[in-house]
N, C-alpha and C positions, 0 to 999 in steps of 0.2 A: 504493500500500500504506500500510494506516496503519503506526503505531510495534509495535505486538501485531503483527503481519504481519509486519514486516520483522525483529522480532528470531528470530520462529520461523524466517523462511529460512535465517537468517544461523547459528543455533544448529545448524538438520539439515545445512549446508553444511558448517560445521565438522567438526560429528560424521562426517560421510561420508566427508570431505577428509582427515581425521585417522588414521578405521579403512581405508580402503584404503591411505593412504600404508604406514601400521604394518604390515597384510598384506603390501605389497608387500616391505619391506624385512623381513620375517624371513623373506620367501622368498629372499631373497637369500644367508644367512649360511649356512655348510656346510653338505652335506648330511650331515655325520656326527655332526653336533652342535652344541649353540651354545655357544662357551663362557661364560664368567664377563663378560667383556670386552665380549661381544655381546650378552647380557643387556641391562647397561648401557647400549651406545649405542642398543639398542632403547626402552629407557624412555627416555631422552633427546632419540633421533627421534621419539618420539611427541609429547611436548611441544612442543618445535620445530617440530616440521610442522603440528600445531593452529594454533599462534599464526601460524604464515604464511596458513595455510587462514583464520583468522578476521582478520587483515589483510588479506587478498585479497577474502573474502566481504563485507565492509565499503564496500572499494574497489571493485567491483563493483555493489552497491547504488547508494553515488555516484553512476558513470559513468551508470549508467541515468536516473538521475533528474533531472541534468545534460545529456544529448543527448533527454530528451526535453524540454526547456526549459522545465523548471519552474526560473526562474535569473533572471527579471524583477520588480524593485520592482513594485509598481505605479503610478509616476510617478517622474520623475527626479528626485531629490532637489534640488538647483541652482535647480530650478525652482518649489518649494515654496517658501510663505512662512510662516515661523515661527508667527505667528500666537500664540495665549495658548500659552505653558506656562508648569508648573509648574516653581518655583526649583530648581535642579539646582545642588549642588557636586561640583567638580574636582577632586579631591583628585590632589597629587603629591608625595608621600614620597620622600626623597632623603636619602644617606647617604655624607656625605666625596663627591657625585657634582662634574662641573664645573659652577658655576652658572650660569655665560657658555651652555653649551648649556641645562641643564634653562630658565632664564629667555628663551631665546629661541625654545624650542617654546612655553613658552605667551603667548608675545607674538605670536605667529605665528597660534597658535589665537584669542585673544581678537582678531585683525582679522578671520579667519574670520567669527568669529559677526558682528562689526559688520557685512561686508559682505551678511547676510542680517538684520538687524537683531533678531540673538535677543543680542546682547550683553548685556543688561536682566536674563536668563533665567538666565543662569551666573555662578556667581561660584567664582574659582579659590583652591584654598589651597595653598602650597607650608607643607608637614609637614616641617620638617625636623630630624633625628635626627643631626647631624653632630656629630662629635666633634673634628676638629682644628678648630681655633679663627679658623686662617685662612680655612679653607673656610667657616666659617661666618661670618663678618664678609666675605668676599666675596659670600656668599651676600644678606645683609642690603644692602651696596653694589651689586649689583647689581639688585638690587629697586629700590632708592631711584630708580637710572638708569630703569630701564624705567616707572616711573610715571611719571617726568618726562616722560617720549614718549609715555605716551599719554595722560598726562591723571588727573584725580581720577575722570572715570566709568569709569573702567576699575575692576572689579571684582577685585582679585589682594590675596589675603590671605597675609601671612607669618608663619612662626613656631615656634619653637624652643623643643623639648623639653629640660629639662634632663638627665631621666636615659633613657636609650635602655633602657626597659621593654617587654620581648616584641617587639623588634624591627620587621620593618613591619608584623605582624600589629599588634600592641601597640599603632605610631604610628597605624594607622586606628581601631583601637577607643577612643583618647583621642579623638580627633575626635568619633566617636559620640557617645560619652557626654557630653560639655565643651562642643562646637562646633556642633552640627549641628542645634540648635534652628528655625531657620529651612528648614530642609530636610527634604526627604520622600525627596529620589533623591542619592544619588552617582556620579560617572564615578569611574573609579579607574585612575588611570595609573600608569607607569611615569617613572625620571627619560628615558629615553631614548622615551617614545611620544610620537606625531606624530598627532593625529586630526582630519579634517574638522569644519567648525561643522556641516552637511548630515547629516555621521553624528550630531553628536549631536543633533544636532536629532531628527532620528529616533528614534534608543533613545530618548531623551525619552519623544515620544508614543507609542512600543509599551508601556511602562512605563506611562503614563498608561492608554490602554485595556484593561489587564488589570491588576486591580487583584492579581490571584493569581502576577502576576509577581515573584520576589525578586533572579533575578540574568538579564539578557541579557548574554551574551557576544558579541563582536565582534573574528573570528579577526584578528589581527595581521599584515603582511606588513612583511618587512624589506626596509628600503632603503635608502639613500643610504653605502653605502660603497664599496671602490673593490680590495682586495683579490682575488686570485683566489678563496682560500678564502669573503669574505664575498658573491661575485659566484654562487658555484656555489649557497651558502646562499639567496641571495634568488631566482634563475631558480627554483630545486627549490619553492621555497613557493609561486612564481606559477604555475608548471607543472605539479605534482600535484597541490598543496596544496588546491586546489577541491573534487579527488573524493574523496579521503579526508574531508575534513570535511564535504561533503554527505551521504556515507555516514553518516556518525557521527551526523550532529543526526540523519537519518532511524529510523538505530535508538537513540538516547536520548531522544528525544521530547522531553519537559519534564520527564524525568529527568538532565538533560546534567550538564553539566561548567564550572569553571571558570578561569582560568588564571591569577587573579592581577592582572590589567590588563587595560587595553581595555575594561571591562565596565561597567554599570551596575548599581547596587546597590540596594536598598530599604533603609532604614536602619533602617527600625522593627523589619524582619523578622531584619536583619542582625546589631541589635544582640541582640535577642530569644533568635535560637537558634546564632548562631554561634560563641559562647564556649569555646575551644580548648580542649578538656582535657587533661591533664597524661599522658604514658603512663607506667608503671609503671616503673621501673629507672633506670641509667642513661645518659647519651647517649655513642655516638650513637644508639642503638635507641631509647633512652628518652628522658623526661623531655619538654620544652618538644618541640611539634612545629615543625618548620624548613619543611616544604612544605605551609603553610598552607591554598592555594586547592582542593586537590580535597576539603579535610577540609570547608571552608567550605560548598565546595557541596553533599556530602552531607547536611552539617546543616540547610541548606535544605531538601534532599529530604525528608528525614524530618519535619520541622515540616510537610508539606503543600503548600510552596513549589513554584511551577514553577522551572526552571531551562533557559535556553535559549539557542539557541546561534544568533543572528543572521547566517548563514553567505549571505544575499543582498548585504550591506553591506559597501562596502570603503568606502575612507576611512581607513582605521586600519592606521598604520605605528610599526614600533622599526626599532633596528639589530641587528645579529648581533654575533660577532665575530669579528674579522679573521684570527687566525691560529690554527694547532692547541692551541699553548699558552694561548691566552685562553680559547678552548673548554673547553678541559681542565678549567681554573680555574674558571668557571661550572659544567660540568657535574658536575663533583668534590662538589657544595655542591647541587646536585641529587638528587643519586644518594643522599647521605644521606638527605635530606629525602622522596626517595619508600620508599627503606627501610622506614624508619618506617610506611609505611601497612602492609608487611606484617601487623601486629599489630591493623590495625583492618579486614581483608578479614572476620575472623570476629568481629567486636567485638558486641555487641546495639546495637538500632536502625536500622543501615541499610538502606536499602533494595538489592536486586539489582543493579540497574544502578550504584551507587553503589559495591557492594564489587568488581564488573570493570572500573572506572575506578583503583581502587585496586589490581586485579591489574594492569592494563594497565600503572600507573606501574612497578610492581614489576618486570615482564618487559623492561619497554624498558632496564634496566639487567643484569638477569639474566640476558636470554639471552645477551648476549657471552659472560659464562662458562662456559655451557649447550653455547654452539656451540665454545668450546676444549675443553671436558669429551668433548662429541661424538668429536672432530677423533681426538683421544684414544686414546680407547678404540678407533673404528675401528681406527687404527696397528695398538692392541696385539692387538687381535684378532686382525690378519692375523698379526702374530708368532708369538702364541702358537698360530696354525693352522699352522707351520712356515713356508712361505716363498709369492710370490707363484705360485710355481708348482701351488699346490693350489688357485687359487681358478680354477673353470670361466668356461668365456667367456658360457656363460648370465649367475651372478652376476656378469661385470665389466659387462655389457652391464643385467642389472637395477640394480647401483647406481648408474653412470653412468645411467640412465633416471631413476632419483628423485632423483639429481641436477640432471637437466635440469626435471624438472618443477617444482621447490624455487625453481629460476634463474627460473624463468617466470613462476609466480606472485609472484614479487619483481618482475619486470621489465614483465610485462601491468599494471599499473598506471600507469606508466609513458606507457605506449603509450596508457590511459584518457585521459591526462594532457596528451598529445602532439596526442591526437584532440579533446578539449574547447577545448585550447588557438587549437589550428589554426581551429578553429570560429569563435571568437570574435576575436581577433586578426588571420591573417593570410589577407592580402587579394588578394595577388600572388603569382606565384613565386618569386620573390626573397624575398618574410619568408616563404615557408613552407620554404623551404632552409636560410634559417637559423635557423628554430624547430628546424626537424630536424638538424641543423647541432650545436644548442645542448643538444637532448636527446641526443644523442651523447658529446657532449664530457663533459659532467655523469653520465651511464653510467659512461665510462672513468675519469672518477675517484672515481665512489663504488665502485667494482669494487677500484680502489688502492687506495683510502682503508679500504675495510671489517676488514681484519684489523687495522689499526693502531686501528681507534674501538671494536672487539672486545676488544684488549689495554688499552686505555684503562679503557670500564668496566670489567673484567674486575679491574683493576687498584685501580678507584675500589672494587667490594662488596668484596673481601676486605678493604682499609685498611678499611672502615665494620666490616665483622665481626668486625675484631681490634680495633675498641674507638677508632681513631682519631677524635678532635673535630674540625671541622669549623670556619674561622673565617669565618663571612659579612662580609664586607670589601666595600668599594667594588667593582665591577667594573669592569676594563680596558676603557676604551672607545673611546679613540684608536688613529687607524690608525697604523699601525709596524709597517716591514719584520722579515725573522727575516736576522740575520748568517748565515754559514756558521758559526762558532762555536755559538752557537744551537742553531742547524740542529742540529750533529753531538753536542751535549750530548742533545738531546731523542730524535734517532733513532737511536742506538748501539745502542742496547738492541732495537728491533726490528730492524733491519740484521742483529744478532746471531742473534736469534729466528729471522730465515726465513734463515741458513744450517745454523741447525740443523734447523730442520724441513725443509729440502729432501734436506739426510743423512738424516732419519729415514726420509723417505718413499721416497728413493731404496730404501734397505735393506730395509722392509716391502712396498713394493707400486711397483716404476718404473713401471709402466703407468699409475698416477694423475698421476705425475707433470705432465703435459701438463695435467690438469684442475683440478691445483692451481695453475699458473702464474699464473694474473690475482692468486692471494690472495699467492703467496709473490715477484713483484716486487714488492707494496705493500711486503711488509717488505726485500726487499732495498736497494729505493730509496727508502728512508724520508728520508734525510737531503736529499738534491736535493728529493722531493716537498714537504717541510715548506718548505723554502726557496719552492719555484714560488708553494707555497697562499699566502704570505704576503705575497706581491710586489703591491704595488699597479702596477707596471709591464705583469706579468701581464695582472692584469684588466683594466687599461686597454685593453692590446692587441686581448683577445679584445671589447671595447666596443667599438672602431672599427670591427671586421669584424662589428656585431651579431652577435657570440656573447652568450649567457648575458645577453640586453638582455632587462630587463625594462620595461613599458608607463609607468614613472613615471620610468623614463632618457630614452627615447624623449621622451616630454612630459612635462616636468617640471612637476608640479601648481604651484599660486599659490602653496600653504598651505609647499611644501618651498622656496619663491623667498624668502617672507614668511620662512623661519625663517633662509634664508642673510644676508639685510641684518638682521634682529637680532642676529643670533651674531656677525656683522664689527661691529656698533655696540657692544657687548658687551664683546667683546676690548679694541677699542679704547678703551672705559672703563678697562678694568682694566691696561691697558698699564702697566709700571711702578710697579706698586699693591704686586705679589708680597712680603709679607717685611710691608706700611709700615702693613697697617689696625688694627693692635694702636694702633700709636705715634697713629693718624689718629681713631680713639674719644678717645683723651683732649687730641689737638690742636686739631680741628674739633668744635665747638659742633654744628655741623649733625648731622654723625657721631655724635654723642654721643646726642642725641638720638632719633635713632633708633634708637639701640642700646640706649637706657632704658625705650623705646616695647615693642619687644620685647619684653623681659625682662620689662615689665609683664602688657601683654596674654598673654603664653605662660604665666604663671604661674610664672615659671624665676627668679626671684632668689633664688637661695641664698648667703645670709653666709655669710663663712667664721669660723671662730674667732678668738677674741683675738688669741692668738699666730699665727695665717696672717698675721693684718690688719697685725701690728705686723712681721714678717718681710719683708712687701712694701712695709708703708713706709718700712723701712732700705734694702731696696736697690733704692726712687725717688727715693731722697732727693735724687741728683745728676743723675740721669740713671732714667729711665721704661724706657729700652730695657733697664736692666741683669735687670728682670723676669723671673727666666728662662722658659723657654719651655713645661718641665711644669707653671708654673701657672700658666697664661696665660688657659686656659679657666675653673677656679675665678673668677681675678680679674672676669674677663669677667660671671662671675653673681653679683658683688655688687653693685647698685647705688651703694650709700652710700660704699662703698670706690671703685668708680669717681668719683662725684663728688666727693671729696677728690680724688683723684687727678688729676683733671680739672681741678680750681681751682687744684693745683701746679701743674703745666704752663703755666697760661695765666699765671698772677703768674711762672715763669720766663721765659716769652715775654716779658713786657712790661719786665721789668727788663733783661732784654738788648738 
């Protein structure tokens, strides 16, 4: 089917899946009337059962397209030889992130491309937007290290923004505009992606032969952590994650989507039409847009751009994160940021597919509250119809039916997932036991898990509605256990929730009871569950009996081997450093130097005033360290004040 074919299917399945769900359920509400209550969860179900019906028809598409093996490169990348391309920059924008990791992914990656000899082809730039002053003089120190290992021809460029303008949107558009002379293409990563030299060699050349291409995307899989929660996270993207995005690129054609990282960019076309516009009011609804990448790629669409979604190509890994609370924290800073598209579903300009990419962002946050809204109203329904004893065994047997069929179409995907998987992977009876094994396990806890990641966003629109800001901050990226403490702080509140809703429901309707069970021990057991998901002991556990083993646990690729002996050489640079590179700029000549090298080429040396200058020479005079600490970064982007500063220190050295 072409992309016209498959959205038509995909649009009458909906509509079908949606009006007979809607039939069947206002067949269901009394026969003596419907009241106020049932009004409402009827408009409610009908919403909700679309959006399942068009995630299922989506996922369905997929699976089809996938078991008929349309799913083969046409040559194994590995085996490809680079041959001419064109210069391609790596952009990696990083904010307060650990440098020890961001510099040892892309040390990891620039041996990549040497051992296919496209090294010559890529040149990397770390963007960095950092604001505490350690991280950033680590950031600079650790760079200095990793050239020293590989040499002058390694290709890695650094460099430090003074002022954190439009944030990573912002930090990539200074590139454009400043930097990127020499270039026609950009990769765009993330501080925590991991991608094959073989992928990029690739997007390269699909870029190179379509010259009408502006963004290829190249879906992400997460890996290398060790938690239960970031363990169920990574099996789930290797295990469905295929047929949902085969579906997807099928029905978005070269109208697709993009997410930010992993992708390849056109810079002419990027810089051309991708220029954010301001939304009207203010934030968090308004003002500066925070979820940049899908606004991005509409504006490609609309300029005439393809936009595509390289969904043959793996190679391309991030990490997740490890516990519900870091989740939390990332998705919190999400849920705003897609907000915001609500107001540009009906904006002028874009195109179709572009503004149900911007509903979709908007649903994947909204229907939580849609499905408590639901839950709801049901209740009241039955209340206000007086007690369970007026509702016929017809109607308990039709809502449990579009119950069941709701569970299905959630869960046949799944089973897509299980079947694709099996296909490819497992070879014996023993990995298909534990493929099945690992689809199980991962079921039972996103079964737990759903009411509590329901109350979550549910939690996240209403703070965005009432006007709550949002602070984009570094993200938690370190694995760390959840204490019991923890634990009982975060899940009180839903432990709470599902004893009241098990009262409620007892009182409105016992007979659901038994059907609400899966949703109301997530919250009754919220407090152990959060503890389990954050356990790296956990997922270790379930690793050794290949549970939730994903193909890059099993065989760990070169490229994740290459980034383990950086990140140990890395550390071990910085051993002892923590607290010393303020005092280490103005002790070490060497240091100095390349911290003036910087502030040149970045265009970041900002004087400070008279009175700053003469404030920080009174308290050098004896001692440098007495500096204090809120102007540390200031001092950092003087030059001229650094090198006084610099010529004291060393005439103190030598007189003592």
């Amino acid at each position: 089917m072409n992309t016209n074919t498959t959205r038509k299917v995909v649009a009458i399945a909906t509509a079908l899946i949606t009006a007979t769900g809607l039939w069947a359920y206002l067949s269901t509400v009394q026969p003596g009337g419907v009241n106020v209550f049932e009004w409402l969860s009827a408009a409610l179900f009908g919403i909700l059962f679309g959006w399942i019906g068009f995630s299922f028809a989506v996922a369905t598409i997929g699976f089809f397209h996938l078991r008929n093996g349309v799913d083969r490169p046409s040559a194994p990348l590995d085996e490809q030889s680079a041959g001419e391309l064109p210069l391609c920059a790596v952009l990696v924008p990083v904010y307060n992130e650990s440098p020890e990791d961001v510099f040892a992914r892309i040390e990891a990656m620039h041996r990549d491309l040497t051992r296919l000899n496209a090294n010559e082809s890529f040149e990397f730039y770390v963007l960095s937007d950092s604001t505490d002053h350690e991280k950033w003089l680590t950031e600079q120190y650790v760079w200095s290290e990793v050239m020293q290992r590989l040499g002058s021809q390694a290709k890695i460029y650094y460099r430090h923004r003074a002022e954190n303008v439009g944030r990573k949107a912002g930090n990539i558009a200074d590139f454009c505009c400043r930097w990127s002379g020499n270039h026609k293409l950009m990769i765009i990563l993330d501080a925590d992606s991991l991608m094959a030299g073989a992928t990029m060699i690739e997007m390269v050349r699909r870029m190179a032969a379509d010259p009408k291409l502006g963004i290829l995307q190249v879906p992400p899989t997460p890996i290398g952590r060790r938690s239960l929660f970031a363990r169920l996270q990574q099996f789930s993207a290797h295990a469905y994650g295929s047929v949902f995005v085969r579906g997807f690129d099928r029905w978005a054609g070269d109208q697709g989507n993009y997410w930010g990282h992993n992708a390849i960019l056109r810079i002419d076309a990027f810089r051309d039409h991708c220029d954010l516009p301001t939304l009207p009011g203010e934030a968090p609804l308004g003002g500066a847009i925070l979820s940049h990448d899908f606004v991005e790629a509409a504006l490609m669409v609309a300029a005439d751009w393809k936009v595509r979604l390289a969904d043959d190509l793996g190679g391309s890994y991030e990490e997740c994160p490890t516990t519900l609370a870091d989740y939390a924290q990332r998705d919190l800073r999400w849920c705003q940021g897609n907000l915001q598209h609500s107001r540009l579903i009906i904006s002028d300009g874009f195109r179709l597919p572009s503004r149900l990419h911007f509903a979709s962002g908007v649903m994947s946050y909204v229907s939580s509250p849609l499905w408590i809204a639901f839950t709801l109203t049901c209740i009241a329904g039955w209340i206000a119809d007086g007690s369970a004893d007026n509702v016929s065994a017809f109607q308990q047997l039709g809502q449990l039916g579009l119950f069941a069929i709701a569970m299905l179409m959630l869960l046949i995907p799944k089973a897509y997932g299980w079947m694709v998987t099996r296909q490819r992977r497992a070879t014996d009876l023993a990995e298909r036991q534990n493929l099945t094994g690992s689809i199980l396990v991962e079921v039972l806890m996103s079964i737990l898990l759903s009411p509590i990641m329901a109350i979550l966003h549910t939690r996240f629109v209403i703070a965005t509605l009432r006007g709550r800001k949002i602070q984009w901050n570094a993200q938690q990226r370190d694995e760390h256990g959840v204490t019991l403490a923890e634990a009982a702080r975060q899940g009180a509140g839903y432990t709470i929730t599902g004893i009241l809703l098990t009262g409620l429901l007892y009182h409105a309707n016992p007979a659901m009871l038994i059907w609400f069970t899966p949703i109301l021990a997530g919250l009754l057991f919220a407090i152990p569950l959060i503890m389990a998901l954050g356990s790296q002991a956990a997922g270790s556990s379930l690793l050794r009996w290949q549970l939730l083993s994903i193909p890059e646990e099993i065989t760990p690729p070169q490229l994740t081997a290459d980034f383990a002996i950086a990140h140990a050489a890395n550390q071990a640079g910085t051993a002892g450093q923590a607290g010393r590179l303020f005092r280490k700029v103005l002790d070490d000549p060497g240091f100095f130097t390349i911290h003036c090298r910087v502030l040149k080429a970045s265009d970041a040396d900002r004087p400070l005033s008279l009175a700053e200058r003469n404030e920080t020479r009174q308290a050098a005079e004896t001692d440098p360290d007495m500096i204090p600490m809120r102007d540390r970064a200031k001092v950092l982007s003087d030059t001229a004040l650094l090198k006084e500063l610099h010529v004291h220190t060393q005439l103190i050295a030598q007189s003592a």
